[in-house]
gemmi code that builds the backbone of each chain (N, CA, C; Angstrom):
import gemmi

chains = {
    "A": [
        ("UNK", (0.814, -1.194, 0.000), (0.000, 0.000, 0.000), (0.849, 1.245, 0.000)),
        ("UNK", (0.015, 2.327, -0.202), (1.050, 3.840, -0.051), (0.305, 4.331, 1.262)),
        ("UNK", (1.380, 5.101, 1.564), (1.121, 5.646, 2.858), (2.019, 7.339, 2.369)),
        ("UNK", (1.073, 8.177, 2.398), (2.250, 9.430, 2.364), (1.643, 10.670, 3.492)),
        ("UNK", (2.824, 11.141, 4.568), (2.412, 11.968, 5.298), (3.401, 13.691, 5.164)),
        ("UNK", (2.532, 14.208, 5.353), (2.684, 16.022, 4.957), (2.065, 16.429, 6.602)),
        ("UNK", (2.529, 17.798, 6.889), (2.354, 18.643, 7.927), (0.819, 18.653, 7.512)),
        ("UNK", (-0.474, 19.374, 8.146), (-1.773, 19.656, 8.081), (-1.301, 20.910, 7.419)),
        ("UNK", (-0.864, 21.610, 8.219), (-0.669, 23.931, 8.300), (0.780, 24.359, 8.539)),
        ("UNK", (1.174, 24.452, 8.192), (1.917, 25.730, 8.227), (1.631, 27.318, 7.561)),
        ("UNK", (2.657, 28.092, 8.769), (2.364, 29.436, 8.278), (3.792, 30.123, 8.599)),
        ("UNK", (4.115, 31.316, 7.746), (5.154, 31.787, 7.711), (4.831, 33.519, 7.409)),
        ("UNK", (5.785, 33.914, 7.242), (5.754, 35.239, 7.210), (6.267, 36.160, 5.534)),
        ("UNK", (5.658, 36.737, 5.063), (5.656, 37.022, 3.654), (7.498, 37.649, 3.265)),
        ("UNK", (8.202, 37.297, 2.674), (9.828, 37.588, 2.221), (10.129, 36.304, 2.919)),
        ("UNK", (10.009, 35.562, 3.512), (11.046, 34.643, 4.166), (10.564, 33.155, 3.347)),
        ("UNK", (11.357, 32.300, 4.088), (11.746, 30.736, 3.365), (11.159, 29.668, 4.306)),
        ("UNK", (10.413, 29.112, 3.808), (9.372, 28.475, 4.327), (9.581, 26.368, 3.378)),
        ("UNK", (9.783, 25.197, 4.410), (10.320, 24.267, 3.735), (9.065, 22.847, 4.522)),
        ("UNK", (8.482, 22.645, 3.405), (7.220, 21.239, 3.329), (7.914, 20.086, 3.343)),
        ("UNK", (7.662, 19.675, 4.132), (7.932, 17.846, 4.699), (7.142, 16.909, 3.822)),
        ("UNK", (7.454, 15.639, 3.205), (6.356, 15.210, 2.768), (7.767, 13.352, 3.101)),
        ("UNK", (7.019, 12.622, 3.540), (7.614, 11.231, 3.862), (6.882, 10.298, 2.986)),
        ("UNK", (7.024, 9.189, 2.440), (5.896, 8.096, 2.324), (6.527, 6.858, 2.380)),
        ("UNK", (6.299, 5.902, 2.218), (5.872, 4.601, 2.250), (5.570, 4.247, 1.548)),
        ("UNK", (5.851, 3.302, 0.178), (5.273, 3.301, -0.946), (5.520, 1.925, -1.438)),
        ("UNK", (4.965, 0.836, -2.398), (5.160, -0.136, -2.640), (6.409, 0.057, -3.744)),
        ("UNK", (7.592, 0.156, -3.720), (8.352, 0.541, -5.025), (8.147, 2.495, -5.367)),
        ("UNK", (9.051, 2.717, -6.090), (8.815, 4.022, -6.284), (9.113, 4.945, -7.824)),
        ("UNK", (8.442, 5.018, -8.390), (8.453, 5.865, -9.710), (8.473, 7.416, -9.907)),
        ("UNK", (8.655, 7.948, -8.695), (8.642, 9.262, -8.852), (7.716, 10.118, -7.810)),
        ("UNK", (8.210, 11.842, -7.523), (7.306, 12.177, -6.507), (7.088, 13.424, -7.573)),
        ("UNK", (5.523, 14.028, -6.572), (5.091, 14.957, -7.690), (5.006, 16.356, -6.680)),
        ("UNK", (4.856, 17.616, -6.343), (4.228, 18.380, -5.891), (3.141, 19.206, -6.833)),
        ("UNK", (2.503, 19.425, -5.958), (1.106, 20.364, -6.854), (0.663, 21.596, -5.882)),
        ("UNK", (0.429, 22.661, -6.347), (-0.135, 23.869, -5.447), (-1.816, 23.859, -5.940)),
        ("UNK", (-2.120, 24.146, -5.109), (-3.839, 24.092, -5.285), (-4.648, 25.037, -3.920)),
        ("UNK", (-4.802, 26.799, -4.709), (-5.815, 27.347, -4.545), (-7.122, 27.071, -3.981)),
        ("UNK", (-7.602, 27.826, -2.424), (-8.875, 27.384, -2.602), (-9.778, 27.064, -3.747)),
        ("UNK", (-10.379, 26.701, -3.407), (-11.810, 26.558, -4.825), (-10.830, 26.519, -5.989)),
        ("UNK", (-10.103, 26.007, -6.164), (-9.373, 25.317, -7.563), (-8.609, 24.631, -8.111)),
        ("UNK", (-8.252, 24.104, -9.355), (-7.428, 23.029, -9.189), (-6.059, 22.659, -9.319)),
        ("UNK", (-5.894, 21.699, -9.008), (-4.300, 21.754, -8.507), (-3.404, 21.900, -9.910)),
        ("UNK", (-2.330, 22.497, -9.456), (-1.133, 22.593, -10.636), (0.380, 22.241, -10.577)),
        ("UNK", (0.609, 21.901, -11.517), (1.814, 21.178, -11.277), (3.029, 22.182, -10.808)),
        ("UNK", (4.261, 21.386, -9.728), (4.792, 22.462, -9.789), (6.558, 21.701, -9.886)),
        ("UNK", (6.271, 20.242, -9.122), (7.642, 19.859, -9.832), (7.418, 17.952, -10.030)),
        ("UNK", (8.404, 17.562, -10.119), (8.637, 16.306, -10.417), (10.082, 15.498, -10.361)),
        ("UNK", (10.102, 14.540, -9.328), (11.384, 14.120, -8.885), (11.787, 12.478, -8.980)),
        ("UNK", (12.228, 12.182, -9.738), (12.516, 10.765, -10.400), (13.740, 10.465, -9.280)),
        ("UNK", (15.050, 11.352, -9.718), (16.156, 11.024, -8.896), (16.504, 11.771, -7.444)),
        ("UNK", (17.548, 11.274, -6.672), (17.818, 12.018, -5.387), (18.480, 13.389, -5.596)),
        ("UNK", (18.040, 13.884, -4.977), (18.517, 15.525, -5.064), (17.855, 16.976, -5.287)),
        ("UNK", (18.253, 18.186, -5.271), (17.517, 19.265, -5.509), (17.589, 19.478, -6.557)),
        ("UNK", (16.161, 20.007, -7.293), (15.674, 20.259, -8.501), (15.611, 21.754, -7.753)),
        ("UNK", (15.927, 23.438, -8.877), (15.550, 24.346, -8.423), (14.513, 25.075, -9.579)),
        ("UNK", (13.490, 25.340, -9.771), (12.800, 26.350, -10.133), (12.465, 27.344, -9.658)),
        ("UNK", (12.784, 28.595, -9.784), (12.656, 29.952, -9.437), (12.854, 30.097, -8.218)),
        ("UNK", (12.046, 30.372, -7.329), (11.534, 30.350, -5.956), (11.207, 29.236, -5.563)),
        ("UNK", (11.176, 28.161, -6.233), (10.241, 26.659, -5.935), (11.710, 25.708, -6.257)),
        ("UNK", (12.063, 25.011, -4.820), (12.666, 23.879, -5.175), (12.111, 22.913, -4.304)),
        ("UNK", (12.872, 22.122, -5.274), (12.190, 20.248, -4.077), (13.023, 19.386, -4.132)),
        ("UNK", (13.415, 18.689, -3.312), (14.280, 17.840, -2.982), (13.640, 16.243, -2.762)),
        ("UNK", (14.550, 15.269, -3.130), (13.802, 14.250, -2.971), (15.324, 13.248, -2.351)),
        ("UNK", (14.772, 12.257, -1.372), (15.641, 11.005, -0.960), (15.190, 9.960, -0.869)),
        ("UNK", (15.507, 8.828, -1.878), (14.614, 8.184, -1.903), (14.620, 6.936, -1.110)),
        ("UNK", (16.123, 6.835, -0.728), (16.735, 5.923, 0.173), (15.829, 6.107, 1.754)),
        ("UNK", (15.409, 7.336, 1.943), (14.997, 7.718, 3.308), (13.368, 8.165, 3.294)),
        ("UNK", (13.173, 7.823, 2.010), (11.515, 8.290, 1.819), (10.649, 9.473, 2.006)),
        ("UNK", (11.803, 10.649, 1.717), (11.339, 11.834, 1.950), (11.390, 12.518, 1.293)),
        ("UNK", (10.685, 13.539, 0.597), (11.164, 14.557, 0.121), (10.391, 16.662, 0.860)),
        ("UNK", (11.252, 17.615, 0.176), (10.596, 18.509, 0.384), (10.586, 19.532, -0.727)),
        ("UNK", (9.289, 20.457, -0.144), (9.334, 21.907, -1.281), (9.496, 22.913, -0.094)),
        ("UNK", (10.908, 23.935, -1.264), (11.748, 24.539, -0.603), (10.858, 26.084, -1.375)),
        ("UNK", (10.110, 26.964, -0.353), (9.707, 28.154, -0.898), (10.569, 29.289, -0.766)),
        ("UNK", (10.578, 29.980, -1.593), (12.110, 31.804, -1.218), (11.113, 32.633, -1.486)),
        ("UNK", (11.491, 33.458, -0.717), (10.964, 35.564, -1.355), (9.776, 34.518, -0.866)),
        ("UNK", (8.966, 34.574, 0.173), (7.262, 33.892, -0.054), (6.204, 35.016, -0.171)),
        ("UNK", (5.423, 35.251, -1.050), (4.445, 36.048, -1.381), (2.890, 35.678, -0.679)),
        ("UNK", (2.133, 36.769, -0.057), (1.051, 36.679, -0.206), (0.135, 35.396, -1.009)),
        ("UNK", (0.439, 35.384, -2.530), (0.111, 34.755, -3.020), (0.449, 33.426, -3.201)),
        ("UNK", (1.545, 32.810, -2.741), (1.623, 31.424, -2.249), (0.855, 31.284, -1.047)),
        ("UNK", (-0.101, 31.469, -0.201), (-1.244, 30.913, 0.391), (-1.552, 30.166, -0.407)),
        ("UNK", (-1.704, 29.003, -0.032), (-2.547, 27.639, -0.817), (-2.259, 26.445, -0.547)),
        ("UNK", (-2.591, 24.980, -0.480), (-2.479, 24.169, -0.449), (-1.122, 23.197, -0.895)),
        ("UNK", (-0.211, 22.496, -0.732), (0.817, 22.146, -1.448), (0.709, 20.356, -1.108)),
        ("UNK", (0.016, 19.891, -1.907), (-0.149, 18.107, -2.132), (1.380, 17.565, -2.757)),
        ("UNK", (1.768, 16.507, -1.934), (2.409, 15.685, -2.172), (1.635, 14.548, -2.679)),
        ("UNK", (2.751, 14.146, -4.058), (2.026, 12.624, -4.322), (3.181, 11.789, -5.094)),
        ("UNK", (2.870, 10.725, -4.997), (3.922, 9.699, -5.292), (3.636, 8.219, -6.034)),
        ("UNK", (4.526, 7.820, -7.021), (3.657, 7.322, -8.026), (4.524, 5.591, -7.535)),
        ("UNK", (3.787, 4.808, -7.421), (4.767, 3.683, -6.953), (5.358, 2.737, -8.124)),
        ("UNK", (5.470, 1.577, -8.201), (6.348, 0.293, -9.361), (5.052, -0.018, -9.902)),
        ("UNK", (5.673, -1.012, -10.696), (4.889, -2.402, -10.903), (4.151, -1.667, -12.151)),
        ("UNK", (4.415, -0.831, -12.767), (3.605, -0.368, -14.110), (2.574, 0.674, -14.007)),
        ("UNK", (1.976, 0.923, -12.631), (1.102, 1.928, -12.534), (1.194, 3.108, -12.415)),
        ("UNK", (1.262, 3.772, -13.325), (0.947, 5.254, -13.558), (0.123, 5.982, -12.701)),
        ("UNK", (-0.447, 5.577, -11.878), (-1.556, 6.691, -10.919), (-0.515, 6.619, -9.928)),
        ("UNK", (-0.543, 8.191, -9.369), (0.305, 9.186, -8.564), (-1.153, 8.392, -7.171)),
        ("UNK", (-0.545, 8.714, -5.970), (-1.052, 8.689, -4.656), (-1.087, 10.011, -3.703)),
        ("UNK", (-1.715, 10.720, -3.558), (-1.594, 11.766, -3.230), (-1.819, 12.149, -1.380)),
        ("UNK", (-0.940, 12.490, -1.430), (-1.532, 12.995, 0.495), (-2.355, 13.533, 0.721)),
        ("UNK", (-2.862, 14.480, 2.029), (-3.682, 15.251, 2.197), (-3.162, 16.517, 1.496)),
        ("UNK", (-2.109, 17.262, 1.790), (-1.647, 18.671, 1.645), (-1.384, 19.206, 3.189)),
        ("UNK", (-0.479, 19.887, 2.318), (-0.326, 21.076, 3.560), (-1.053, 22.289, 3.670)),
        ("UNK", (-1.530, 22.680, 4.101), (-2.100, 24.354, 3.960), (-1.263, 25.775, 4.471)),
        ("UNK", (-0.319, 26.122, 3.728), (0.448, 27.227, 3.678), (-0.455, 28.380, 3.829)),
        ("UNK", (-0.117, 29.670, 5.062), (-0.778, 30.677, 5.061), (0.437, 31.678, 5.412)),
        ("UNK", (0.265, 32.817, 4.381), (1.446, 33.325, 4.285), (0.769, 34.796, 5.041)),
        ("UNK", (1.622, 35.316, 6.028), (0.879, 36.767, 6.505), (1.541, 37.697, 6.231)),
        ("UNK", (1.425, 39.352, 6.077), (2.284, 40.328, 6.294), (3.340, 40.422, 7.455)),
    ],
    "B": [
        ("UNK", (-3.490, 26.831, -26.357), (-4.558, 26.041, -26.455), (-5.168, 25.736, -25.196)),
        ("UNK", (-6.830, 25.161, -25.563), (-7.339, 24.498, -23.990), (-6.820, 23.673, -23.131)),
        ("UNK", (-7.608, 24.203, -22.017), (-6.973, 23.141, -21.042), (-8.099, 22.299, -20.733)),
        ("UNK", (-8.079, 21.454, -19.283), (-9.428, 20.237, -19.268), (-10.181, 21.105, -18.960)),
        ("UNK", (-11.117, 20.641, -19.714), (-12.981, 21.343, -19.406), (-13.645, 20.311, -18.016)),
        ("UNK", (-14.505, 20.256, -17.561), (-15.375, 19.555, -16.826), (-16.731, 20.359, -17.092)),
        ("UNK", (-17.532, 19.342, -16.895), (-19.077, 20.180, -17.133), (-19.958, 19.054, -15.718)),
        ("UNK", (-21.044, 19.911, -15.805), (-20.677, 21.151, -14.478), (-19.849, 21.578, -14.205)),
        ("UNK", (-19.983, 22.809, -13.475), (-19.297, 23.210, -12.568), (-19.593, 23.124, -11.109)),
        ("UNK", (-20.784, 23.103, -11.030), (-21.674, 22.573, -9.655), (-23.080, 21.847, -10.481)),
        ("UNK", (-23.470, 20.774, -9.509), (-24.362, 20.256, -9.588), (-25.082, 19.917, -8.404)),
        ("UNK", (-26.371, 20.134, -7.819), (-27.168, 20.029, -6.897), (-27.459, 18.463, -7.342)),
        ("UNK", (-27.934, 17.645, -6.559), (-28.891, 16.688, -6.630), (-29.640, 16.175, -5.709)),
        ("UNK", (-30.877, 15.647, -5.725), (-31.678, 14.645, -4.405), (-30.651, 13.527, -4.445)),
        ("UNK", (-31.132, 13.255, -3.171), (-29.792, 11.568, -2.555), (-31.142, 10.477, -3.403)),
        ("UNK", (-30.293, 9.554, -4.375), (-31.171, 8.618, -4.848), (-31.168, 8.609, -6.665)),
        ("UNK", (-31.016, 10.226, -6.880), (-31.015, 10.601, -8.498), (-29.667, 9.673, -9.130)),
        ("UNK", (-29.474, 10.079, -10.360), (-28.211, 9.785, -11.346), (-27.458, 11.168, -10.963)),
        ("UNK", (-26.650, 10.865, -11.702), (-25.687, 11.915, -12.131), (-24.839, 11.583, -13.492)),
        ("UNK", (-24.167, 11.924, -14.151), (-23.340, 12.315, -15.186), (-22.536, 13.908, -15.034)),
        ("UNK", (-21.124, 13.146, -14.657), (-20.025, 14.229, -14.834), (-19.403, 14.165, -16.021)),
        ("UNK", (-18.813, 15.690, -16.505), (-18.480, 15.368, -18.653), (-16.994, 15.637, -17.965)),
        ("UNK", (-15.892, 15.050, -18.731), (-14.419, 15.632, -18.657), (-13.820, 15.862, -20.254)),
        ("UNK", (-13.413, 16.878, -20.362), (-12.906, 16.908, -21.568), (-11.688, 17.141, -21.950)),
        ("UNK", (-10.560, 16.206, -21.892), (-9.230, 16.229, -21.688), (-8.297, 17.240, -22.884)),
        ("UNK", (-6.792, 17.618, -22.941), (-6.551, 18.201, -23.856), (-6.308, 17.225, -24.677)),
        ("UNK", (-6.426, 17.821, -25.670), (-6.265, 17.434, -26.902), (-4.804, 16.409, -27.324)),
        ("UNK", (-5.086, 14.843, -27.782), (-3.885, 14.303, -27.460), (-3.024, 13.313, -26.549)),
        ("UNK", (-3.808, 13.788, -25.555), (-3.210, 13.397, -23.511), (-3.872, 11.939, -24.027)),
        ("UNK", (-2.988, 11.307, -23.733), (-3.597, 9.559, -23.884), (-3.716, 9.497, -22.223)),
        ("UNK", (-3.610, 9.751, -21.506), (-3.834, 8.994, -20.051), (-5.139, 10.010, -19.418)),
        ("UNK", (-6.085, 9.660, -18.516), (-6.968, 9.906, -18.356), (-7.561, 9.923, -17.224)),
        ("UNK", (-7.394, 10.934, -15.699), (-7.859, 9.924, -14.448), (-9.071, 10.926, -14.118)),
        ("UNK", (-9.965, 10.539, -13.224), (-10.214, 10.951, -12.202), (-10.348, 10.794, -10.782)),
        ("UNK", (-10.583, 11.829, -10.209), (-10.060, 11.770, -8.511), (-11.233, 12.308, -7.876)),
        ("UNK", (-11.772, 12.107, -6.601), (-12.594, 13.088, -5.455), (-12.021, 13.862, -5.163)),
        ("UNK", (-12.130, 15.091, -4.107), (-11.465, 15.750, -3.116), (-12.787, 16.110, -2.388)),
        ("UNK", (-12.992, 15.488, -0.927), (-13.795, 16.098, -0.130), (-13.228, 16.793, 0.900)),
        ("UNK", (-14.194, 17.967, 1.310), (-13.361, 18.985, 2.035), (-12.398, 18.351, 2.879)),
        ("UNK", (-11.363, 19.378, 2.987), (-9.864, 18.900, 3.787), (-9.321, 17.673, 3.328)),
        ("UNK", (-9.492, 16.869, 2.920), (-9.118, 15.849, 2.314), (-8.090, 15.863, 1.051)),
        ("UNK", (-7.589, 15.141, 0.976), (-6.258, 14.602, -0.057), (-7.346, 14.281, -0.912)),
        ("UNK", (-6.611, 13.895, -2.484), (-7.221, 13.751, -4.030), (-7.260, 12.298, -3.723)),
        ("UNK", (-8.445, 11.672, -3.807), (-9.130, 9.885, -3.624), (-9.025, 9.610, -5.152)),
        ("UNK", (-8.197, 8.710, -5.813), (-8.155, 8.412, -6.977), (-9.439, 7.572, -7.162)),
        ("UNK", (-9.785, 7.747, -8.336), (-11.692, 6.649, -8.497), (-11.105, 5.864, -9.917)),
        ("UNK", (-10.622, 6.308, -11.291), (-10.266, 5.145, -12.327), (-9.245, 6.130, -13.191)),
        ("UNK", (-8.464, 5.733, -13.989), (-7.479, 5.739, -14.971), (-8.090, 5.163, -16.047)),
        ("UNK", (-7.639, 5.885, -17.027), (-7.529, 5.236, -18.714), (-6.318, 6.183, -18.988)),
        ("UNK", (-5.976, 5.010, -20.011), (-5.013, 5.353, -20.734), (-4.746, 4.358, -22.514)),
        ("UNK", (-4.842, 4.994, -22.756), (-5.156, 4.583, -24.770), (-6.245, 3.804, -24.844)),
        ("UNK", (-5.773, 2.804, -25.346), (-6.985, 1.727, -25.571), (-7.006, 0.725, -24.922)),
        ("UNK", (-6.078, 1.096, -23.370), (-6.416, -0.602, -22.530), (-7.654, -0.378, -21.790)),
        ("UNK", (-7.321, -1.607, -21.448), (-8.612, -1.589, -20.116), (-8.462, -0.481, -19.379)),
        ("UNK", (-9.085, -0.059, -18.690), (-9.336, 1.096, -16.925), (-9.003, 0.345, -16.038)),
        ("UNK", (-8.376, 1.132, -15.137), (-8.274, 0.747, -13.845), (-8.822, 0.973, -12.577)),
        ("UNK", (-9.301, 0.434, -12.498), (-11.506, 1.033, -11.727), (-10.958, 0.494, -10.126)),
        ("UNK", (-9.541, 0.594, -9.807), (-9.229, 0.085, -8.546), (-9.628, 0.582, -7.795)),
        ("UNK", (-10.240, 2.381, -7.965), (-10.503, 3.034, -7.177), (-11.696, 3.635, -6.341)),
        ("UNK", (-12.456, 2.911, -7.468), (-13.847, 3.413, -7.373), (-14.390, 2.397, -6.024)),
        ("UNK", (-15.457, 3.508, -5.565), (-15.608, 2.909, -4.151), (-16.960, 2.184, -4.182)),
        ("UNK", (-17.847, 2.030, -5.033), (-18.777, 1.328, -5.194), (-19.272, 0.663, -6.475)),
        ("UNK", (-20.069, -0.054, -6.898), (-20.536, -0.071, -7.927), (-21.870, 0.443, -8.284)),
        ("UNK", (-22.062, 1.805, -7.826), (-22.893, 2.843, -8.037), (-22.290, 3.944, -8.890)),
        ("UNK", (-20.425, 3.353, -9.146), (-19.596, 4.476, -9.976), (-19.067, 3.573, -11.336)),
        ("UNK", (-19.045, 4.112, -12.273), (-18.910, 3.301, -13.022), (-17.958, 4.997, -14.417)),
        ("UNK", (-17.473, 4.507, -15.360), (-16.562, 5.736, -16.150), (-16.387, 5.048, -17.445)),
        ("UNK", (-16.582, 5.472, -18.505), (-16.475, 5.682, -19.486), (-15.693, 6.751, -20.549)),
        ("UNK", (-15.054, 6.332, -21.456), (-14.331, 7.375, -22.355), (-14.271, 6.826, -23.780)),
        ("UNK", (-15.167, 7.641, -24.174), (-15.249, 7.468, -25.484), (-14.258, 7.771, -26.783)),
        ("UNK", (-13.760, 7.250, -27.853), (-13.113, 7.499, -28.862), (-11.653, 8.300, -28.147)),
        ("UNK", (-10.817, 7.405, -27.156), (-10.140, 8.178, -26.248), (-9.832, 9.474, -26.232)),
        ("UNK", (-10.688, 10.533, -26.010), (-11.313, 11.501, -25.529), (-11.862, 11.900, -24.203)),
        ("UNK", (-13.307, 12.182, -25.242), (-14.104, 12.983, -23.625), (-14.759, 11.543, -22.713)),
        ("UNK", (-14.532, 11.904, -21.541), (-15.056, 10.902, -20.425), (-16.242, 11.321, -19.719)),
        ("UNK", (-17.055, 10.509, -18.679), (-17.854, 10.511, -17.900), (-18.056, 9.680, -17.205)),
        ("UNK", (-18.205, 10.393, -16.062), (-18.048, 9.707, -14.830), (-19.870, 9.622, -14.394)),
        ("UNK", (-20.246, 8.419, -14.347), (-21.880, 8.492, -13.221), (-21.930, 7.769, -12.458)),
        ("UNK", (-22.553, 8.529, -11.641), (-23.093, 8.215, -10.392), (-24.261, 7.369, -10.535)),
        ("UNK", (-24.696, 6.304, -9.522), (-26.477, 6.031, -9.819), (-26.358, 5.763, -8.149)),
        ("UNK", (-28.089, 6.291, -7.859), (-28.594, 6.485, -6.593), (-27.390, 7.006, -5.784)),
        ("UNK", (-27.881, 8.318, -6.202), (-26.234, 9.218, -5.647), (-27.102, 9.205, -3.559)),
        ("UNK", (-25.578, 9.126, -3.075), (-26.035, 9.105, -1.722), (-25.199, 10.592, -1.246)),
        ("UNK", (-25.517, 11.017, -0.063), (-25.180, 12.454, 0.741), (-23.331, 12.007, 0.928)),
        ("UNK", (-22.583, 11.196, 0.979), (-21.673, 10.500, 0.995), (-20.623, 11.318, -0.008)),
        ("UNK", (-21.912, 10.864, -0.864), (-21.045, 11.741, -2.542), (-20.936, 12.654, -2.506)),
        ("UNK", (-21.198, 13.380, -2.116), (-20.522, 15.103, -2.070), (-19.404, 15.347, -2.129)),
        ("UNK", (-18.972, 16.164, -2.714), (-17.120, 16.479, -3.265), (-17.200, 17.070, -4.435)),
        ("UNK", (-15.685, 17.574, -4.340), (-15.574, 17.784, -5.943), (-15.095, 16.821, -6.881)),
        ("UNK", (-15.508, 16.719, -7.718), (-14.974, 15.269, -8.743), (-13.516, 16.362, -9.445)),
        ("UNK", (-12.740, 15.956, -9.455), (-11.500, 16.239, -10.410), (-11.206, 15.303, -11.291)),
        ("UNK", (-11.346, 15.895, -12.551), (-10.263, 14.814, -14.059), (-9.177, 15.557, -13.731)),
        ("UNK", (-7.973, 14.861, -14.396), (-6.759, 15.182, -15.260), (-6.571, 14.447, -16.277)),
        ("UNK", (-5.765, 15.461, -17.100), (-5.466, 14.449, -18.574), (-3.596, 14.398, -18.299)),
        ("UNK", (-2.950, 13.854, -19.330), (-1.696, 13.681, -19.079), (-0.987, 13.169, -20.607)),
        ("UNK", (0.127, 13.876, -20.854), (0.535, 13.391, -22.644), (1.074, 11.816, -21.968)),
        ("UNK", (1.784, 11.596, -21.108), (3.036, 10.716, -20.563), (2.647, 10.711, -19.301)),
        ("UNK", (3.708, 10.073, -18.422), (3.646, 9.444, -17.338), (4.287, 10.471, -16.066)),
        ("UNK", (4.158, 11.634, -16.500), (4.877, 12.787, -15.968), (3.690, 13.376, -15.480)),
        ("UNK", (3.658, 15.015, -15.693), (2.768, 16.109, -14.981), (1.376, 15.703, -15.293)),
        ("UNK", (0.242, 15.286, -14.376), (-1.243, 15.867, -14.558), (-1.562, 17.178, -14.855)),
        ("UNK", (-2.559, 16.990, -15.563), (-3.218, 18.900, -16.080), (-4.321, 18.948, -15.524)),
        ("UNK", (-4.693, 19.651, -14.765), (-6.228, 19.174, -13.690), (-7.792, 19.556, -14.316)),
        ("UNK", (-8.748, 19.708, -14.797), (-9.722, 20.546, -14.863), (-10.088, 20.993, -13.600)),
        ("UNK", (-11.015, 22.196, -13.944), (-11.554, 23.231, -12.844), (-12.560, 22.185, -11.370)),
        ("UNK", (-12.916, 20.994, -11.962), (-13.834, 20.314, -11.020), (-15.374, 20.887, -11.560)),
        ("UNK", (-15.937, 19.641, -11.027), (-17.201, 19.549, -10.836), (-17.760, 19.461, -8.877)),
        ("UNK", (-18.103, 20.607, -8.620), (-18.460, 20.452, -7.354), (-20.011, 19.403, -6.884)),
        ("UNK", (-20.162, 18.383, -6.471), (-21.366, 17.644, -6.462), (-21.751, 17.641, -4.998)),
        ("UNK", (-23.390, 18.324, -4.740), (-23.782, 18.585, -3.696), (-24.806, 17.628, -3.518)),
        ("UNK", (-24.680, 16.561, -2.535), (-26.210, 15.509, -2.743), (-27.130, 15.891, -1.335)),
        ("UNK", (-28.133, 16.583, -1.828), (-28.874, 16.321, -1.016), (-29.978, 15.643, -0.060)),
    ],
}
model = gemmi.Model(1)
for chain_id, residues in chains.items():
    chain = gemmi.Chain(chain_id)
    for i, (resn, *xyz) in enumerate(residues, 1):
        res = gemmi.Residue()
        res.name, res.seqid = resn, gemmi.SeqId(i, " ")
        for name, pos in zip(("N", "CA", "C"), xyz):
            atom = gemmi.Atom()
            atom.name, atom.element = name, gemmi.Element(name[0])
            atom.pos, atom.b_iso = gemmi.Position(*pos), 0.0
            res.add_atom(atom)
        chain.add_residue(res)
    model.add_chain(chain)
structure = gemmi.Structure()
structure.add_model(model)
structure.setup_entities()
């Protein structure tokens, strides 16, 4: 079975660096995904991690270990507008293509 | 170009009716899922397609759910004797490969 666990909430303070936990448990492993997802809308992709190590996009990096079953998303400069949801999901062996998704975290970013 | 459509966008229903959710993937995307999300809750996978195999209906939680995709394309998802249970938003994604989902907006389903 998959098992993947993420924080419920976090909150941070708007300019600073703010870093999402996400662990799982997985039967075999094909890859981890993050997604940001807006109240009332739907989720979007934001990275994708096959091998161990940091991937950086802009302000958005994520790190993955796969030896230790963890990975994270690393936020910079955090805006107002990163308030939102940040789902971890993780796609396991054996040929199946469907991702497993956690709950999310709920990021609330203040002045 | 478009991205996934869903039709509805909300749908009311009595507990007991049908339902029919439309997904309309981009153009291309051979893989095909949809998911729940009920409030606070993580994305509940319900079935996969992808080209012309079988589905993978591992997910679906009753056989009151059942999915279809025609001319691998547009899909639909129904409900029969929808129960108060069902409430959520239904989410598709489409996908070219085995990489990023593209989500549609959801169908919010309210059973009353």
């Amino acid at each position: 079975g998959q098992n993947i666990d993420q924080p419920t909430e976090m909150t941070a303070t708007e300019g600073a660096i703010v870093q999402i936990n996400c662990t799982y448990q997985t039967s075999g492993f094909n890859g981890l995904f993050w997604y940001q997802q807006h109240a009332g809308e739907a989720p979007t992709f934001l990275s994708y991690n096959v091998l161990d190590g940091l991937e950086e996009k802009g302000r958005f990096s994520s790190f993955l270990s796969r030896s230790k079953g963890y990975s994270y998303l690393l936020l910079k400069e955090l805006q107002m507008k990163d308030s939102a949801s940040y789902l971890c999901a993780v796609r396991g062996s054996g040929g199946s293509y469907i991702p497993t998704f956690g709950r999310g975290t709920s990021l609330i970013v203040h002045p | 170009g478009a991205g996934v459509s869903q039709s509805p966008s909300n749908k009311v229903t009595e507990k007991g009716k049908d339902v029919e959710l439309r997904c309309d993937p981009i153009s291309g995307h051979t893989a095909l899922y949809w998911y729940r999300q009920s409030l606070g809750q993580g994305l509940e996978f319900l079935i996969y397609f992808q080209g012309n195999s079988a589905p993978d209906k591992s997910g679906l939680p009753s056989d009151r759910f059942s999915a279809e995709r025609t001319g691998g394309s547009v899909s639909t998802l129904t409900i029969q004797r929808t129960q108060q249970e069902d409430s959520a938003v239904y989410l598709c994604a489409s996908s070219p490969s085995a990489d990023e989902q593209f989500f549609g907006p959801g169908t919010r389903l309210t059973v009353l």
